[in-house]
Each structure stands twice: as C-alpha cells, then as structure tokens.
DRENVEXTOR-5190 format. One line per 3 residues: their letters; for each residue x, y, z of N, C-alpha, C. Coordinates in steps of 0.05 Angstrom, whole numbers, always signed. Example, Ala and Ser with C-alpha at 12.3 -4.5 7.8 and 13.67 -1.06 7.14 Angstrom:
# residues 2
as = +264:-114:+156:+246:-90:+156:+264:-66:+156; +257:-45:+142:+273:-21:+143:+258:+1:+157
//
This chain:
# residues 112
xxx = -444:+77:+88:-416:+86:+90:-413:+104:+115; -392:+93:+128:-387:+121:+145:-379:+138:+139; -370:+164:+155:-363:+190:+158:-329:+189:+146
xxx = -313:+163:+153:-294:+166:+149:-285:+145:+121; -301:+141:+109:-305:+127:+71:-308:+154:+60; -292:+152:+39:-301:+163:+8:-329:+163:+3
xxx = -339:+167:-16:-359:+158:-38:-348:+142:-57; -365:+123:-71:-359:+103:-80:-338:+109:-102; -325:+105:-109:-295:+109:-132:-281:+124:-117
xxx = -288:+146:-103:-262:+172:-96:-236:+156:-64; -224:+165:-62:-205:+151:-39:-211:+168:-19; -207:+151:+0:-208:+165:+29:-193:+181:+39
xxx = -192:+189:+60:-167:+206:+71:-147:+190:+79; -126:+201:+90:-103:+180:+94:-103:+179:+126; -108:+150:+133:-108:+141:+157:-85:+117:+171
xxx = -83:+118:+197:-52:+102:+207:-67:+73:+196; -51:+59:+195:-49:+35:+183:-71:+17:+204; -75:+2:+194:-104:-15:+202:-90:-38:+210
xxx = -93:-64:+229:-90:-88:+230:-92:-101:+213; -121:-105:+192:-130:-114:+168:-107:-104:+142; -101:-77:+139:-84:-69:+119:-53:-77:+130
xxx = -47:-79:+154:-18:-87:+156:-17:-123:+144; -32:-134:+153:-30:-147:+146:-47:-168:+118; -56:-142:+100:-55:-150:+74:-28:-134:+63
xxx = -7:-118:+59:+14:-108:+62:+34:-135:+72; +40:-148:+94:+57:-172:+93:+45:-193:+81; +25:-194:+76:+22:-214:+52:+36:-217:+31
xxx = +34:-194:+15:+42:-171:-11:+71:-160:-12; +87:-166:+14:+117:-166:+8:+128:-173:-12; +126:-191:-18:+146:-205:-36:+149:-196:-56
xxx = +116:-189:-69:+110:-174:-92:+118:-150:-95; +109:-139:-71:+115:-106:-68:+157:-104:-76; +166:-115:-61:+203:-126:-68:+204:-127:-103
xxx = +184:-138:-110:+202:-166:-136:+188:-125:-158; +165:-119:-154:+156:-94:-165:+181:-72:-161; +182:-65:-138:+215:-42:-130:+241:-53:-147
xxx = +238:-77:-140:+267:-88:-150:+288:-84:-137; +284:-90:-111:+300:-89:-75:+284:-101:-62; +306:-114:-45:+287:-128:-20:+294:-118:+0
xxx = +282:-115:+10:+278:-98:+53:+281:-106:+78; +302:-102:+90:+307:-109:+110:+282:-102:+128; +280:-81:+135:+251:-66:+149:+227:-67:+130
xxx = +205:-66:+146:+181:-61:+124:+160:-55:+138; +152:-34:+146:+132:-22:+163:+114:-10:+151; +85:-6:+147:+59:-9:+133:+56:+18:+157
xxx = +56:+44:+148:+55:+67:+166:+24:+77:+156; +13:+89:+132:-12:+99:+135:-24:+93:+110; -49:+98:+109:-61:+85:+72:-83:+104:+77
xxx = -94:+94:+46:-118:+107:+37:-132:+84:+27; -146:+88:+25:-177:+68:+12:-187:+71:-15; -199:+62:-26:-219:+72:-52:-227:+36:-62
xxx = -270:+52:-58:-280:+20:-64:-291:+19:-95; -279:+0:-106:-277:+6:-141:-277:-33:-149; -303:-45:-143:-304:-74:-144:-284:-90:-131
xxx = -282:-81:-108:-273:-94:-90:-254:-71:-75; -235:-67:-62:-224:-44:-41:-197:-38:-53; -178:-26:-62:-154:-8:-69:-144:+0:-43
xxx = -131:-6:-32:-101:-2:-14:-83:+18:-25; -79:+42:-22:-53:+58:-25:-36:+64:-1; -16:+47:+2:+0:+45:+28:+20:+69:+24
xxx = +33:+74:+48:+58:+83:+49:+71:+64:+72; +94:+53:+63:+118:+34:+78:+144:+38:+89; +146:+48:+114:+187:+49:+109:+192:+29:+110
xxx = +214:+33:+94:+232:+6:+91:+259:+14:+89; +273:-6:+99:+309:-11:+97:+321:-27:+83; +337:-14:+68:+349:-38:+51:+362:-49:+57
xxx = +365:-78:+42:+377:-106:+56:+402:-103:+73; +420:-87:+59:+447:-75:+67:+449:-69:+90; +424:-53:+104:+417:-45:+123:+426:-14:+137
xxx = +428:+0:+105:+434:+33:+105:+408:+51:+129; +408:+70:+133:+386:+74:+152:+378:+98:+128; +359:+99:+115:+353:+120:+91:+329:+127:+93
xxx = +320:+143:+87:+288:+165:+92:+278:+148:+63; +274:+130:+66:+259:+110:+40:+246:+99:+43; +216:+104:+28:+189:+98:+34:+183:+80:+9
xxx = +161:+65:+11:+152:+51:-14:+116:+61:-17; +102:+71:-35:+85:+73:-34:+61:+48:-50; +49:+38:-48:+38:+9:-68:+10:+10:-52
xxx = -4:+11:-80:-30:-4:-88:-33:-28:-81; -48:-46:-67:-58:-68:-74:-91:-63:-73; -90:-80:-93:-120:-85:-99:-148:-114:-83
xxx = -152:-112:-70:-167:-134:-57:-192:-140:-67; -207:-169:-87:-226:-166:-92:-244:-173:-83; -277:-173:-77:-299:-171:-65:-292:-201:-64
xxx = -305:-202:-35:-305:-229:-23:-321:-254:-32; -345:-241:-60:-356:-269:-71:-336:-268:-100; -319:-257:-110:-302:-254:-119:-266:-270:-119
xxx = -277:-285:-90:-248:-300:-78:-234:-276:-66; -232:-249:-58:-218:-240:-41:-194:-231:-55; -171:-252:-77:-153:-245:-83:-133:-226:-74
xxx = -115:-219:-64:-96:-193:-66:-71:-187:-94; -87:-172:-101:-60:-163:-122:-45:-128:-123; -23:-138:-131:-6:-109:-129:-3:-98:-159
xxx = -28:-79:-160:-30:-63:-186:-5:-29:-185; +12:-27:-175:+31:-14:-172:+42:-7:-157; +72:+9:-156:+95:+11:-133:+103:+29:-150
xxx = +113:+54:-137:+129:+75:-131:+147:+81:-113; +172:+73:-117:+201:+74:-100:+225:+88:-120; +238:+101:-98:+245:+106:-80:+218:+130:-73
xxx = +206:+132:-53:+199:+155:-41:+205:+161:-5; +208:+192:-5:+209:+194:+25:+193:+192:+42; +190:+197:+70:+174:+195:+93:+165:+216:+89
xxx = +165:+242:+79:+151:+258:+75:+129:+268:+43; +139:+248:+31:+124:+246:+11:+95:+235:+8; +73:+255:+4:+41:+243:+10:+40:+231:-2
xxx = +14:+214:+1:+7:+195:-3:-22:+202:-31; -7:+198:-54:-25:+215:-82:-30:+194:-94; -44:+180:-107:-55:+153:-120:-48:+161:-152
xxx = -36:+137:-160:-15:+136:-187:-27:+122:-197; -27:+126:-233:-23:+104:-248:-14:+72:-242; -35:+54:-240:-31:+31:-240:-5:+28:-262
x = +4:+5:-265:+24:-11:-282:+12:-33:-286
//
C-alpha cells in the first residue's frame, strides 16, 4: 500500500478526482439520477475517497445542475462499489445523499 491508501477497511483521505474514478462516476450516472430522483444537467466528479473492503468503495462528491438548469450550490455525494477484478469488476451504487453543498465533506454513510 502506499502512503496515500488507508489500511485495509478504513477510507482514505479525500483526493481530486482520478481519470479512473471520473470515469467509473459517468458510468454510474444514470443510477446515481434514478437514486436522487433528478436528472442533471451538469455532472462533475470533483473529489473522492477510497476504502478497500472486497473490492474498492468510491465515495464521490459531484456538482451537479439541475435539468432546468438553476445554477445551485448542489452537490451529490454516492458510493459506488467496484468489485475485485476476478470477481467481474461490476460497478454498483450502494448509496446517494442529495441535496448536498459544495461545502459539505465528504463523511461515508450508511449504504441503502
């Protein structure tokens, strides 16, 4: 593990968004929408945390705009869960917390 991993179960620190996590995050739109119960005009994958727990846990933070296209300090925060690669990899969205702001940290919740 490097310097900048957890230990195994605990989450990482919160770091700017990764290439890899942006785009497991636009994968996970739709879900992350159909979970909020709004869909997003904007959807920007800003910083996450980690935690490796049989396969890797994603805790994003997202701004997003709603469809309407209001300009609002509204963040989405969501779990996805990615499983170990002899596992098939899968991505699933084990929870969402919305409405939150851009200044609201990034604190790991109860799955749903």
């Amino acid at each position: 593990m490097t310097s900048e991993t957890a230990t195994l179960g605990g989450w990482s620190t919160v770091k700017p968004v990764t290439k890899e996590v942006k785009e497991i995050c636009l994968k996970e739109k739709t879900e992350i929408e159909k979970k909020a119960a709004i869909n997003f005009k904007d959807y920007i994958p800003l910083l996450y945390k980690s935690q490796t727990v049989n396969g890797t846990n994603y805790l994003v933070k997202l701004d997003v705009c709603q469809e309407n296209g209001t300009l609002e300090d509204k963040c989405v925060h969501a779990i996805i869960h990615q499983a170990l690669p002899c596992n098939g990899g899968k991505l699933t969205v084990t929870g969402v917390q919305y409405p939150k702001t851009i200044s609201d940290p990034l604190v790991p919740f109860k799955n749903f």
